[in-house]
N, C-alpha and C positions, 0 to 999 in steps of 0.2 A: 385519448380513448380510455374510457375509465374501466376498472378490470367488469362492474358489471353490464355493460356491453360487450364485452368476449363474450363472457357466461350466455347473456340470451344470445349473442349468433351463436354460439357452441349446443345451446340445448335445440336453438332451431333446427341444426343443421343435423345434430341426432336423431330429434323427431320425426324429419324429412329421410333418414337414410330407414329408420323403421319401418314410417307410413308406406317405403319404395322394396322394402325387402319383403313385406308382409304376405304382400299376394302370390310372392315364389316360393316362400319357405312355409305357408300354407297348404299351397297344392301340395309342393312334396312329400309334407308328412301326412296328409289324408292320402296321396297314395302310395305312400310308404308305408303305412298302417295297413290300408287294405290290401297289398299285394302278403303283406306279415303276415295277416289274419288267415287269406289263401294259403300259403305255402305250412300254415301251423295244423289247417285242417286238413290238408293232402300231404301231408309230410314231404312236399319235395322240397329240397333245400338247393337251390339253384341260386346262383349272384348276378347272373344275369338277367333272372326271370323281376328283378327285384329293380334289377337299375336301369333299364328299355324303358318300360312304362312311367318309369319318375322322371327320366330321362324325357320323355317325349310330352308328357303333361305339362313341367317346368316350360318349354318349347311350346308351348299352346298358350299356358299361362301369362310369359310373355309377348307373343304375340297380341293374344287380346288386353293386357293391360300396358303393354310397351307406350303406346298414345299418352295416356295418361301419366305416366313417368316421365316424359317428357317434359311433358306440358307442367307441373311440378315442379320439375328441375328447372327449368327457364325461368317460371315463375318465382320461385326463390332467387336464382341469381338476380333479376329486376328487382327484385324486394331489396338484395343485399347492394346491388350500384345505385339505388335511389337513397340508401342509409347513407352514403359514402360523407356527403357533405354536416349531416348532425354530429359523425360520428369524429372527426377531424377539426370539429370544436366550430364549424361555421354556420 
C-alpha cells in the first residue's frame, strides 16, 4: 500500500465527514444567528432561549438529511471494500 493511497483514502474520508457535517452545522449557525439577532434587538439575554431552538432545528435537520447520510456512508464504505484488492498489490 503506497503512502499515496492513504493520502486519497485519508482526503476521501475527510471530504465525506465535511459533506456529512455540513447540513448540522449549517442549520445551527443560521439559527444561532437568528436567535443572536433576536435576543440583540430585545435585549434578553437568555441561554436557553438560544439553545431549544438550535437544539430542535439540529433534530429536524437530521431527521430530513439523516437518509442521505447513510446512504453516503455505505456508499463510501463499498467504495473502500471494493479498493481492498488494488490496494494490497493484487
Amino acid at each position: 500500500m503506497s503512502s499515496n493511497a492513504v493520502l486519497d483514502i485519508a482526503l476521501s474520508a475527510m471530504m465525506l465527514a465535511a459533506k456529512l457535517a455540513a447540513p448540522i452545522l449549517i442549520t445551527a449557525l443560521v439559527v444561532g444567528f437568528a436567535i443572536s439577532l433576536l435576543q440583540s434587538i430585545t435585549q434578553v439575554q437568555e441561554v436557553t432561549l438560544s439553545f431549544v431552538p438550535k437544539a430542535i432545528a439540529v433534530a429536524v435537520a437530521l431527521l430530513v438529511t439523516g437518509h442521505w447520510m447513510i446512504a453516503e456512508t455505505v456508499a463510501f464504505t463499498h467504495e473502500l471494500f471494493a479498493r481492498i484488492p488494488s490496494l494490497l498489490g493484487g
